[in-house]
C-alpha positions as CSV (number, residue, x, y, z in Angstrom):
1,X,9.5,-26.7,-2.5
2,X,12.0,-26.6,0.2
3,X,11.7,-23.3,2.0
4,X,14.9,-21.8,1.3
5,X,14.1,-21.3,-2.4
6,X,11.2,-19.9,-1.7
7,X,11.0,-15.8,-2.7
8,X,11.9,-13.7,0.0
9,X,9.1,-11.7,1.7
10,X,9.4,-9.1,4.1
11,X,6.6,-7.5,6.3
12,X,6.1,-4.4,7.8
13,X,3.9,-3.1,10.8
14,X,3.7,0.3,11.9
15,X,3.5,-0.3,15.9
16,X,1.6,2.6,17.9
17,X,-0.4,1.6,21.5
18,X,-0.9,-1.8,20.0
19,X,0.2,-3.7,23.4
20,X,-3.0,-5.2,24.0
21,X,-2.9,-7.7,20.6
22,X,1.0,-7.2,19.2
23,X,1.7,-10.7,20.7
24,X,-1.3,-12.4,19.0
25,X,-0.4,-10.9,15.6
26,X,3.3,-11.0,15.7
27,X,2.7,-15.2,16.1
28,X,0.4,-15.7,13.2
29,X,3.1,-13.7,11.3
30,X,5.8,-15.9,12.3
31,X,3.2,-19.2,11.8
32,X,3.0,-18.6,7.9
33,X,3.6,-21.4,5.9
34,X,5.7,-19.2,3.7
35,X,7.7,-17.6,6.5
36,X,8.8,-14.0,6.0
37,X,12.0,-13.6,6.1
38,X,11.8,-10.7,8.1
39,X,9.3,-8.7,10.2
40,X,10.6,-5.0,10.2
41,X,8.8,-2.6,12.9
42,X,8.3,0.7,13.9
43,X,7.3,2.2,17.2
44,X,5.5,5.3,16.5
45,X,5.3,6.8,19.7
46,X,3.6,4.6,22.1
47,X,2.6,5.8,25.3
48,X,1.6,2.3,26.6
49,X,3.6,-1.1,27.3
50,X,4.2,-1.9,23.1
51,X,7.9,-0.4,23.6
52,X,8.9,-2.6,26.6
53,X,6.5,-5.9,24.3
54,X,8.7,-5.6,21.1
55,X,12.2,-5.5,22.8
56,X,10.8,-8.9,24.6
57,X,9.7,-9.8,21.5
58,X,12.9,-9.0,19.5
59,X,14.4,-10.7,22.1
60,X,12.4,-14.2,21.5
61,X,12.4,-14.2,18.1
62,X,16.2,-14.2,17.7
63,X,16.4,-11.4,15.1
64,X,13.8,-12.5,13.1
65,X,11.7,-9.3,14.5
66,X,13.5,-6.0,14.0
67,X,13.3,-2.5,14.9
68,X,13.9,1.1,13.3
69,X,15.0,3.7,15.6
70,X,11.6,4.3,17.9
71,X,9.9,7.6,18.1
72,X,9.5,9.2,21.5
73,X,6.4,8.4,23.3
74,X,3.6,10.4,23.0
75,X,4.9,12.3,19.5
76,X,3.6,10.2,16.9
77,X,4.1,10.8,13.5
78,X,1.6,8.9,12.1
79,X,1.1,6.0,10.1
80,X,1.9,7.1,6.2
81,X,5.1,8.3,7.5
82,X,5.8,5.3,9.3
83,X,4.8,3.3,6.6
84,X,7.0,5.2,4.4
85,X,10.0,4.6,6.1
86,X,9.6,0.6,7.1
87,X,9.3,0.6,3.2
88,X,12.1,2.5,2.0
89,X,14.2,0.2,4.7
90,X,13.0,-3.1,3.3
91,X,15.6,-5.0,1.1
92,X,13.4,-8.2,-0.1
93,X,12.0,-8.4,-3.8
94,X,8.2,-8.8,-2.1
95,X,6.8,-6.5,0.7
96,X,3.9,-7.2,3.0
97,X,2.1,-4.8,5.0
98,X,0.8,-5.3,8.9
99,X,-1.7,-4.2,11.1
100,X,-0.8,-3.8,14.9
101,X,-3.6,-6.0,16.1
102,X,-5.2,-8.7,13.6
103,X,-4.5,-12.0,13.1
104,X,-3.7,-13.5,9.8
105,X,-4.6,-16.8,8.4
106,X,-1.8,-19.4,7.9
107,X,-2.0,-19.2,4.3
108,X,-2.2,-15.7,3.6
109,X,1.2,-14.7,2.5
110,X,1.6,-18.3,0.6
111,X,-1.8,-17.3,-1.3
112,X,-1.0,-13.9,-2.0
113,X,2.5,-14.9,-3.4
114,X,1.0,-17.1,-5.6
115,X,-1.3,-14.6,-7.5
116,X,1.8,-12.2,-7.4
117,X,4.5,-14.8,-9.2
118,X,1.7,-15.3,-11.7
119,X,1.1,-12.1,-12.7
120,X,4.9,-11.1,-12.9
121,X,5.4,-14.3,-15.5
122,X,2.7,-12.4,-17.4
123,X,4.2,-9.3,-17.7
124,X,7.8,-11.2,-18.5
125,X,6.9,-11.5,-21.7
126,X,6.9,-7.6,-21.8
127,X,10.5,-7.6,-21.1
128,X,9.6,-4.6,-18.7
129,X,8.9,-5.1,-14.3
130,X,5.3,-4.4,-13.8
131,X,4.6,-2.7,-11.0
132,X,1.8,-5.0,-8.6
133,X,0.0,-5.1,-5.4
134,X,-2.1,-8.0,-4.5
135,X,-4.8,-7.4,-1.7
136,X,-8.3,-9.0,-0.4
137,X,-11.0,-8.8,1.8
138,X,-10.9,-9.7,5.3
139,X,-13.5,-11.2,8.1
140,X,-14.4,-8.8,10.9
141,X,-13.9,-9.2,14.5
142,X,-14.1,-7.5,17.9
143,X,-11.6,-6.7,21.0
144,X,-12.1,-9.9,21.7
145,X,-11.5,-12.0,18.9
146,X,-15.4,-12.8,18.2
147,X,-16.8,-12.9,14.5
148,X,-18.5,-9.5,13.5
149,X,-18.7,-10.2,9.7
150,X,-17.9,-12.0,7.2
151,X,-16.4,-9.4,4.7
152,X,-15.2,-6.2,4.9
153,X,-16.1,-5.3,1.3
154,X,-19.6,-5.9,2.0
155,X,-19.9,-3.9,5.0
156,X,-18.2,-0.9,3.6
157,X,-20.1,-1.3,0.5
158,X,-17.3,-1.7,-1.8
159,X,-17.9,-2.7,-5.8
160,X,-14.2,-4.5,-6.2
161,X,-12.3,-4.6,-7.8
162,X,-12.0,-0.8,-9.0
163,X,-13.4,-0.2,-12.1
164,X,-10.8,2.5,-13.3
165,X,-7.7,4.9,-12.2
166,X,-10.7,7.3,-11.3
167,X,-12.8,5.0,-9.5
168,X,-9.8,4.2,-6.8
169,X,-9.1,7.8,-6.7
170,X,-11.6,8.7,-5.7
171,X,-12.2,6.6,-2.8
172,X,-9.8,4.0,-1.4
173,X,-10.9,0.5,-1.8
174,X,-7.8,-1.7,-0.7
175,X,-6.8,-2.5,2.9
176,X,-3.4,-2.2,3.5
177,X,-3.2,-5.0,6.1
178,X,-4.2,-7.3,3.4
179,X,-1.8,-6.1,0.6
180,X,1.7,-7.8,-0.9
181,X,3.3,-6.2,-3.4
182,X,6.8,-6.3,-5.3
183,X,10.0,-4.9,-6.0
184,X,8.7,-2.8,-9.1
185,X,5.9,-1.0,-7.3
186,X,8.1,0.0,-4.6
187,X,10.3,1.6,-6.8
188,X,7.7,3.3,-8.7
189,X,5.6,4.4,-5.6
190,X,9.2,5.3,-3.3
191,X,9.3,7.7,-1.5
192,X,5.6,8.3,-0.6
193,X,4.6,12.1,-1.4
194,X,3.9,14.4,1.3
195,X,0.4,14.7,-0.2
196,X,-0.6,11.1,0.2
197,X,-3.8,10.6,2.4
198,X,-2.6,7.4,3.3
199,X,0.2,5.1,2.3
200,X,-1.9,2.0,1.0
201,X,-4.2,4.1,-0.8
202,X,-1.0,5.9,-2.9
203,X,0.4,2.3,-3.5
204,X,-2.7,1.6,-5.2
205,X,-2.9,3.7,-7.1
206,X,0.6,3.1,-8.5
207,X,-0.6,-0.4,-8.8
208,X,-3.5,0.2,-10.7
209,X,-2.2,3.4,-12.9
210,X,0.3,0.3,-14.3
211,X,-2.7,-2.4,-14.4
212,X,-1.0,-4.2,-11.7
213,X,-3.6,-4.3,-9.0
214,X,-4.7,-7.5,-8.3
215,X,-7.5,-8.7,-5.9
216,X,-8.2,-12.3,-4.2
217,X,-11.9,-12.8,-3.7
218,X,-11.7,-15.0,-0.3
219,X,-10.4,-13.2,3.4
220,X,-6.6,-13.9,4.7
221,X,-7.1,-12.4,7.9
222,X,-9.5,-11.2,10.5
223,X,-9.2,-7.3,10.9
224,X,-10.0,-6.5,14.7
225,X,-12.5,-3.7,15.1
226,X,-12.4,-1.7,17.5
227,X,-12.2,2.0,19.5
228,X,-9.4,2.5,19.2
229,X,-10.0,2.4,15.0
230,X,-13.2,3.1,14.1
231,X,-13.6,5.4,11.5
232,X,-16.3,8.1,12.3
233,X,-18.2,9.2,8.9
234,X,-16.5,12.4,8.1
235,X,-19.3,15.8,8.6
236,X,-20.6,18.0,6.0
237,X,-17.8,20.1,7.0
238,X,-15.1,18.2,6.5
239,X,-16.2,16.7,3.2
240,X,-14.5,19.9,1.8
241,X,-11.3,19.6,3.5
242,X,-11.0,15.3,3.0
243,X,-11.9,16.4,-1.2
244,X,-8.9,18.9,-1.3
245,X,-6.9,16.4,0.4
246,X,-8.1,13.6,-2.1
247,X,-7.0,16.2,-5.2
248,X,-4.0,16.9,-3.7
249,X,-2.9,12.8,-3.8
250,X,-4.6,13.0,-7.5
251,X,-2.3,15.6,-8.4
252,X,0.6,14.5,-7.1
253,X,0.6,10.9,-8.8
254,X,0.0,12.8,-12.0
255,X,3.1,14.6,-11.6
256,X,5.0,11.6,-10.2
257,X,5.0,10.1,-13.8
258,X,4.3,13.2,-15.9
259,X,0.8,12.6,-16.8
260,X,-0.7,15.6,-18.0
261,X,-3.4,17.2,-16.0
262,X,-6.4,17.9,-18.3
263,X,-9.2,21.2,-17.3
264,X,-11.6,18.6,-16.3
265,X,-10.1,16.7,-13.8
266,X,-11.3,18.0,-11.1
267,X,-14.8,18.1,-11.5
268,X,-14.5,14.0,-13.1
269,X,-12.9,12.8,-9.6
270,X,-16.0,14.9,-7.5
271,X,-18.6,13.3,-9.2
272,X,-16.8,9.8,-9.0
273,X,-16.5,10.4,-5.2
274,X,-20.2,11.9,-5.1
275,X,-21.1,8.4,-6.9
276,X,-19.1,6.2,-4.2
């Protein structure tokens, strides 16, 4: 198909100290073989060169790469409300969602697309816009570029795809970097809740509350590990604090579509959290 009548995607990135790799990823963005039609960005309060990198790179890109207004250095807000507002800017009919600093493979948004377009000439026949989020696993690599390993899921010890609403709540099993979704979940999942532990994980669970989450077996990118985000394994505690926080999201997708909250709820999404 010529590229013009190809759907228009647009993808995010949430952009904070990210001046060391912003270059690399922002090319293999561009280098899709479906092209975005736009790559929307948000500095969130960099303190090191990524303001001064994305005005050149605004600049070289010809309006292809845009900005939201920038938060001051050194006062960031954080990614699920960065996230949040990239999102409720976007105008396309499918969203993608960006890391600072991996680099995606050629095909990713092409492949993605694909499943996506599928999935929505199921649900035609419904007469009713399903709400859906593809995502996938990625290959891991270091500061450097070098292969760490081959698949995320395995290292984390993920059982995809989630077997339930539950299962997912309980612990987050889709990377955002990875994720493309459409019109319908944005409009189900917009605006993110205040109680949201993080934005991918609420989308998700949007997704899957509808049936709509949809996972590709093979990587699209390479998700670059390192200091500056590894995840430390939370202490005994914390496990307290990150469980309330976890009920909290739980609760507040239940009263974004008016489920009813039963008396055993809480005690069902402990022991699928206890279970991993």
């Amino acid at each position: 198909m010529p590229q013009e009548t190809h759907p228009a995607i647009e993808v995010v990135m949430a952009v904070h100290n990210g001046a060391d790799w912003l270059e690399q990823q922002v090319a293999t963005i561009a280098a899709q073989t479906h092209r975005p039609s736009r790559l929307l960005v948000l500095n969130d309060g960099s303190s090191d060169g990524s303001g001064a990198l994305l005005e050149q790179l605004e600049a070289a890109y010809g309006g292809w790469l845009q900005q939201l207004m920038p938060v001051p250095p050194g006062q960031p807000r954080g990614c699920v409300m960065s996230f949040a507002e990239l999102l409720a800017a976007t105008t396309a009919p499918y969203v993608a969602l960006a890391d600072q600093d991996d680099l995606w493979d050629p095909t990713k948004l092409a492949n993605s697309l694909e499943m996506l377009l599928a999935a929505e000439a199921r649900a035609a026949r419904s007469g009713k816009p399903q709400p859906l989020l593809v995502h996938s696993d990625a290959r891991l690599i270091d500061a450097f570029g070098q292969p760490l390993y081959a698949s995320w899921w395995q290292r984390q010890g993920l059982a995809p795809p989630p077997r339930d609403l539950w299962h997912l709540a309980a612990r987050n099993r889709v990377m955002g970097c990875t994720a493309l979704l459409n019109r319908a979940l944005l409009e189900a999942g917009l605006p993110i809740p205040h109680q949201a532990v993080l934005h991918d994980w609420w989308l998700a669970l949007v997704a899957q509350r509808a049936h709509g989450l949809l996972q590709m077996p093979q990587a699209t990118l390479s998700y670059r590990f390192h200091g500056a985000n590894l995840s430390q394994p939370a202490r005994w505690w914390q496990w307290p604090q990150r469980g309330w926080a976890v009920w909290r999201q739980w609760c507040a997708l239940r009263q974004r579509f008016g489920d009813p909250q039963q008396p055993g709820d809480l005690w069902r999404l402990v022991r699928r959290r206890l279970r991993g």
